[in-house]
N, C-alpha and C positions, 0 to 999 in steps of 0.2 A: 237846339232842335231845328237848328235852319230859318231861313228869311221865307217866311209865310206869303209876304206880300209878294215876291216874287216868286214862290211857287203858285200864288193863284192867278198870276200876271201868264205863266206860262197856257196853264189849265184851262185859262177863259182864250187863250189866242187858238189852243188846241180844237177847244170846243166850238166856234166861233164857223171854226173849216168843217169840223165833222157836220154840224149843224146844216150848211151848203151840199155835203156830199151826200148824206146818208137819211133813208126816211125815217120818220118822229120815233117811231118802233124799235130802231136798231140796237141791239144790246153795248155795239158800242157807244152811243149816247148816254145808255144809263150807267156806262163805266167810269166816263166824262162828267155827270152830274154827279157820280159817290166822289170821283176824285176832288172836286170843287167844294162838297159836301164837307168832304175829309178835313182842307186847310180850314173853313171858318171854325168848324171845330174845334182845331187845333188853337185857332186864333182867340178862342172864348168867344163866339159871334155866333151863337146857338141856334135863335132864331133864323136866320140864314142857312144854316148847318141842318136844320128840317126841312127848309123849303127845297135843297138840292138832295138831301134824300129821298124827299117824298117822291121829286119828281125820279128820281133812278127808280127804284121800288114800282112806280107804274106801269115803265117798262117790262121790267124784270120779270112782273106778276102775269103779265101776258105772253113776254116770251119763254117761261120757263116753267115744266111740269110743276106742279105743288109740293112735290118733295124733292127739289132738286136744292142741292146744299147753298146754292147763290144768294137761295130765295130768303135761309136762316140767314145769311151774311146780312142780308139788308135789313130785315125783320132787328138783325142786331144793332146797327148802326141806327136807326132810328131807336131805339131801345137806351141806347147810350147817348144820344143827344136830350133824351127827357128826363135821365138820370139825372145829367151836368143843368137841369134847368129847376132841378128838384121835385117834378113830375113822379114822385115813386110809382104810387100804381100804375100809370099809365107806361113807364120804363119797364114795370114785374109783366104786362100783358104781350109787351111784341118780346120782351126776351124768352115769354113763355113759349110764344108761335113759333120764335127760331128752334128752339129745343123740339118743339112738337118735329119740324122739319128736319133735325138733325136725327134723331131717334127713327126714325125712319127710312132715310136716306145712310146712315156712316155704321160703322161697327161700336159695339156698346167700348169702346178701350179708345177711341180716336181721340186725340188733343182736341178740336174742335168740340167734341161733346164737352170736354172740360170746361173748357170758355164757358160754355152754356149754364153747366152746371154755376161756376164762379162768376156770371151775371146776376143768377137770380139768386146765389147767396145775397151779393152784393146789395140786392136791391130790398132781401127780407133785413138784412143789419139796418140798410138806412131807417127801413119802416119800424124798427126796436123789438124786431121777434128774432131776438138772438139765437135761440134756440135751432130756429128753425135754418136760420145763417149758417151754421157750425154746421149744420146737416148737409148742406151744399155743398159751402167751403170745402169740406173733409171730403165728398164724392168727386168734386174736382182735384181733390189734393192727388189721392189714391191712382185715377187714371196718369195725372201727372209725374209720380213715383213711378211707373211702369213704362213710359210711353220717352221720358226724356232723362240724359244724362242728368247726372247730380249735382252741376255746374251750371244748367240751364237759366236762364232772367226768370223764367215761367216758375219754376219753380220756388225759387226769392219772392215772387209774389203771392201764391197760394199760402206760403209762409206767412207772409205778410197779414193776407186777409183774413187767417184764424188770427193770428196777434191783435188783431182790429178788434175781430166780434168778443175774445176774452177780455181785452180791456175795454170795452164798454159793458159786458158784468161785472167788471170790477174785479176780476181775478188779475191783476197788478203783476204778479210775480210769472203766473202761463203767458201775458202778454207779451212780457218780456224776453220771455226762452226761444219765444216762435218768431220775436221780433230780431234777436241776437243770429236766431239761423237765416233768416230773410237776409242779414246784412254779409252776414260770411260766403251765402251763395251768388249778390249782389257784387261784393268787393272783386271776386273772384272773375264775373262775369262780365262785368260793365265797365268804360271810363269812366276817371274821377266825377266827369261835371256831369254824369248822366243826370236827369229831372227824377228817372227811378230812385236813386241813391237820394235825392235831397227828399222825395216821400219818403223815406223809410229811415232818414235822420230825424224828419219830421214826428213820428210816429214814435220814436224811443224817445226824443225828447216830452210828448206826451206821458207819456207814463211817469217819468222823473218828475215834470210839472204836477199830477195826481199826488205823487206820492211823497210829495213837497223837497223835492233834493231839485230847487231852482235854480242855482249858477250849472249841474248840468246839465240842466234842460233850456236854459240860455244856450250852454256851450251846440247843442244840437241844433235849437232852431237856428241858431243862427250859420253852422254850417252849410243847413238849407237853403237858408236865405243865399246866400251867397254862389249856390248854384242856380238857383231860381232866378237870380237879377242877371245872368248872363247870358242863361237857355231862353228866357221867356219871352215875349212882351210887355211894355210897360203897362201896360191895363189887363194880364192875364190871369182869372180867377184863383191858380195857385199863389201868384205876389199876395194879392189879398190875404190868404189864410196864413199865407207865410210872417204877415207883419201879424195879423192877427195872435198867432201866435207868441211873437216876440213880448208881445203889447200884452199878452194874461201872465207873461211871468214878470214883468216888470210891477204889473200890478199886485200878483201876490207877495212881489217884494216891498211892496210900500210906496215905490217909486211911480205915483198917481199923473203928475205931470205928465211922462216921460210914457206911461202909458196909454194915455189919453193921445199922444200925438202916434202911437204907432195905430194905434183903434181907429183914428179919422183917415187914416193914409188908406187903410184895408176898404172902409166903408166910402170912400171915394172911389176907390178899381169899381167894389163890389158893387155899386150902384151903377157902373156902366155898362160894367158887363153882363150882369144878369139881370131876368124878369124882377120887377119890384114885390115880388111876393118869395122869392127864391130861401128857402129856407138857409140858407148863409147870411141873405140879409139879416132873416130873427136872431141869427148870432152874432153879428156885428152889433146889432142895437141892444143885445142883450151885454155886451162887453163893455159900452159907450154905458152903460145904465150902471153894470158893475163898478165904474169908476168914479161916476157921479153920486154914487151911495158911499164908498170911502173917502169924498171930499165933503161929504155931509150935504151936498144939494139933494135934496131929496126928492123936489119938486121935479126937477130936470130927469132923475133917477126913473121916477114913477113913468116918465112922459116917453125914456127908450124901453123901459119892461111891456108896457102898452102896445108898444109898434112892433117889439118882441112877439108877445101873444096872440095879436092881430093874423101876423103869418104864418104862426105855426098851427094855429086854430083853421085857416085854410089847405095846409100844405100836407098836417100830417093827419095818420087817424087816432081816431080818440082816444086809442089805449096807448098812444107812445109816450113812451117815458121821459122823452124830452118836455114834453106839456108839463112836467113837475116843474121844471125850471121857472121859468117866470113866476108862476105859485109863490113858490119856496123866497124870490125874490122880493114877489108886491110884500108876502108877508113881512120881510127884511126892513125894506121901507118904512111901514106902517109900524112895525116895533118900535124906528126910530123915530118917527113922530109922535110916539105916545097913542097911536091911534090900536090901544088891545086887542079889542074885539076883534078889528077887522087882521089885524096881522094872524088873529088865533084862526078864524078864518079861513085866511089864503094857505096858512100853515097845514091847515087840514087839508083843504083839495089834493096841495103837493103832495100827501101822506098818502089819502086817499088811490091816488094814481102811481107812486111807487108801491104800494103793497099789491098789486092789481099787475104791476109789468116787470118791477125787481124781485129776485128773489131775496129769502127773508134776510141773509147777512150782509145784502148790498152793504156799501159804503155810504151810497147816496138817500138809504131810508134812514140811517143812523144820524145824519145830519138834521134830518128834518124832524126824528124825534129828540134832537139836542135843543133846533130851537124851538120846537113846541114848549118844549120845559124851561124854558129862558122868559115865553109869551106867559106860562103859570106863574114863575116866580112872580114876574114885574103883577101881574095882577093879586100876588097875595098868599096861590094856590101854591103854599110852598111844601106839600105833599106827594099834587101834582104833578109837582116840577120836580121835586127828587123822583118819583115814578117815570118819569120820561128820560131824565138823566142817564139813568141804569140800564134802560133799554137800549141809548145811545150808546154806551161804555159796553155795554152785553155785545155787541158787535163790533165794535172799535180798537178793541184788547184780543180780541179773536182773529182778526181776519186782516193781508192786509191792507191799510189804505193810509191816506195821508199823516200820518204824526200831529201836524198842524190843525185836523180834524177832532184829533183829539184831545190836544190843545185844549180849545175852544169849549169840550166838552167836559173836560176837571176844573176851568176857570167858571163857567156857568155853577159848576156842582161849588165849588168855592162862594161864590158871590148868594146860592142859595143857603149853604150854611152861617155864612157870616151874617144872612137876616135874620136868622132863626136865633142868631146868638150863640150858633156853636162855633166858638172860634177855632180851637185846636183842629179840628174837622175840614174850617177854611182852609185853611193856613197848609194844613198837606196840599189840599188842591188846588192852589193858588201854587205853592212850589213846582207841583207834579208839571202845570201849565206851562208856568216860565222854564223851568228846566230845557223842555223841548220846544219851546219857543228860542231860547237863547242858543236855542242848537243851530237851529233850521233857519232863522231870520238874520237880518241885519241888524247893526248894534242900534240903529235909528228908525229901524220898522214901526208904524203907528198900532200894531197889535202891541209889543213889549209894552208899550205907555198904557195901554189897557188895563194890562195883567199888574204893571205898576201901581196906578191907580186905585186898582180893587183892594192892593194888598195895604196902600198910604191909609184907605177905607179903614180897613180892618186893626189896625196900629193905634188909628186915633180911637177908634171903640173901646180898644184894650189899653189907653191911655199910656201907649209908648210915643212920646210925640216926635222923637230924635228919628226913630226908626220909619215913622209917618211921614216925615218931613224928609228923610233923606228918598224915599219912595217918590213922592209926589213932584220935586223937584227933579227926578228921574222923567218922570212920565210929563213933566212940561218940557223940560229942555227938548224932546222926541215930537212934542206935538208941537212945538214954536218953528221946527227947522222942516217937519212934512206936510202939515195942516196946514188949509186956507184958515185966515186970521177970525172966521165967522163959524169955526167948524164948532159943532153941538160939543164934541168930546174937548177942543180946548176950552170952551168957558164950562163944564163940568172940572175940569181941571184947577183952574181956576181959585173956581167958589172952594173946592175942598181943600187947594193950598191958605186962603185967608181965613178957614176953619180951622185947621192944623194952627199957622201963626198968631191966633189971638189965645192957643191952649200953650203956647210956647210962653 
């Protein structure tokens, strides 16, 4: 993307003369403040990147009729500096003013109205009113189809940001079709190291991540990665989400260490480069918490979902779907501490707020009535918890989403039949589990040891002790070489292997 520092080296010697020649009013001064504007920007130094728009914008507003198209230009650029600082609303109101400015000023077909349009999709997706995103997106699409050849980068990108807003409803497979055309008219369009190209590696890898197909969704971020460390700066808010990235498949690989060290890289950038309330931060500390709950610190876990909630309680509005997150989390936590009540709880708010912003076949309401039914079993309510199961499977057999999601939700349905005493009942859904676990994971992932586990459970009930033992010894050997030595799941481990060995 170019040496930043020496284009703003240039820009301020520029500025420096005009400043000498010209009075405070001249439009070329506010050309010289967007341009200086422009690099901090570029640079991820935001804060800065307002202070030199604001000042062009005051110019501009005096020297230029009200609907003159300079005026939307600038209304933009400040628009996009509160976007990159997590500001949504206040980003939705000056991209609203440019538009008001463009609509009046251009022809309803002009490329520039597009932009306009594909800012305030952009800014309705971040705020989680998908709906409303795809309405924009799709009006910048349209102008875009008419206005530029079928090769154009503009168009790879309207591509792009319908692929965005379908996979954040969880339509997985539309995300992907619009993400496959974004690339084809990208590959076409751009050199290899373009920063566009490593977004839209980024973003396929996303979807393989969702839909649990992880070594290719390694193999993408890590393509990005790789244009990102060359194009960028070392402290530029893309490296972050980049490692970021790497670091949630490593995680759902098992590989917790290894995770942890790319999540501290991301939230070192991201703490420099952006406001401490920036809603990138609540997902760095929400990743940092993720990993602290599958190393069994739960304490630690509890302390980054907090600082998670903390900013997004500030940043977003009340009905965003993201606010499920941390919910769905503290819940998590508090299962694993034995603390019921409050996991059934948080379990609800999260519920509460996906049924209010997902529609009904999300992915991500089907999780959370998986573990509602997981919070019933452990307390007893094992009616409850098969009624919550079905709900979870009623979506999850339908529609599609991770594998691994549903995993999770025939090993619960398992672990509830085998309290009840219906073994043959476990025993499918404990196979159904592993089956696509042993698909989708590594031979050493600390979920197989789980699903192990459950089934060593169920053998010793049914007094097969060989087949218990050959189970449980499975699911140590898994947790001795991934688990910290103090983790909850190895001394459960444990205790049920010196159970099995005293029936031997």
């Amino acid at each position: 993307m170019g040496d930043y520092s020496k284009a703003l080296e240039v820009y301020e010697k520029a500025h420096k003369i005009k400043e000498q020649a010209l009075p405070s009013t001249h439009p070329d001064l506010a050309t010289s403040y967007n341009s200086i504007g422009q690099v901090h920007n570029n640079m991820g130094d935001y804060s800065k990147a307002l202070e030199f728009y604001e000042k062009s914008h005051q110019i501009v507003e005096k020297a230029l009729p009200p609907n003159h198209p300079d005026l939307a230009l600038s209304y933009n650029n400040i628009g996009q500096v509160y976007n990159s600082m997590g500001n949504y609303s206040k980003a939705l109101e000056f991209y609203e003013k440019a538009h008001e400015t463009f609509e009046k000023a251009l022809p309803p077909t002009h490329p520039s109205l597009a932009t306009s349009y594909n800012n305030i999709g952009g800014e309705y997706n971040n705020m989680g009113d998908y709906s409303k995103a795809l309405e924009f997106y799709e009006k910048a699409h349209r102008i875009k189809e008419q206005a530029l050849p079928p090769t154009h980068p503009e168009l790879a990108l309207s591509y792009n940001n319908i692929g965005q807003v379908y996979n954040n409803m969880g339509d997985y497979s539309k995300a992907l079709e619009f993400y496959e055309k974004s690339h084809e008219t990208f590959e076409k369009a751009l050199p290899p190291n373009h920063p566009n190209l490593a977004t839209f590696y980024n973003n396929i890898g996303q979807v393989y991540n969702k839909t649990g197909d992880y070594s290719k969704a390694l193999e993408f971020y890590e393509k990005a990665h790789i244009i990102f460390e060359k194009a960028l700066p070392l402290n530029h808010p893309l490296l972050a989400t980049s490692y970021d990235n790497i670091g949630q498949v490593y995680n759902n690989m098992g590989d917790y260490s290894t995770a942890l060290e790319f999540y501290e890289k991301e939230v070192e950038i991201t703490k420099k480069a952006l406001p401490s309330n920036h809603p990138h931060l609540a997902v760095s500390y929400n990743n940092v918490g993720q990993v602290y709950y599958n190393m069994g610190d739960y304490s630690k876990a509890l302390e980054f979902h907090k600082k998670n909630l903390k900013i997004k309680k500030k940043t977003l509005p009340p009905n965003h779907p993201d606010l499920a997150f941390p919910y769905n989390w503290f819940g998590r936590v508090y299962r694993a501490m034995k603390n019921y009540s409050k996991a059934l709880e948080n379990f609800e708010e999260a519920l509460a707020i996906r049924q209010k912003t997902l529609r009904e076949t999300h992915p991500n309401r089907a999780i959370t009535y998986s573990d509602i039914g997981d919070v019933h079993r452990l307390m007893g309510n094992y009616e409850r918890a098969l009624s919550f199961h079905r709900k979870a499977l009623d979506i999850q057999e339908n529609v599609q989403c991770n594998p691994l999601e549903c995993a999770t939700t025939y090993t619960n349905f398992g672990e509830t039949y085998r309290q009840i005493k219906d073994y043959s009942a476990a025993l499918t859904y404990f196979q159904k589990g592993l089956e696509i676990r042993e698909k989708k994971l590594p031979k050493n992932h600390p979920d197989l040891a789980v699903i192990y586990h459950n089934m060593a459970k169920l053998y010793l009930s049914t007094r097969q002790y060989s087949m218990a033992m050959k189970n449980i010894q499975q699911a140590l050997e898994i947790a001795q070489e991934k688990l910290p030595s103090n983790h909850p799941h190895l001394l459960d481990y444990r205790k049920t292997f010196e159970e099995i060995q005293k029936n031997l």
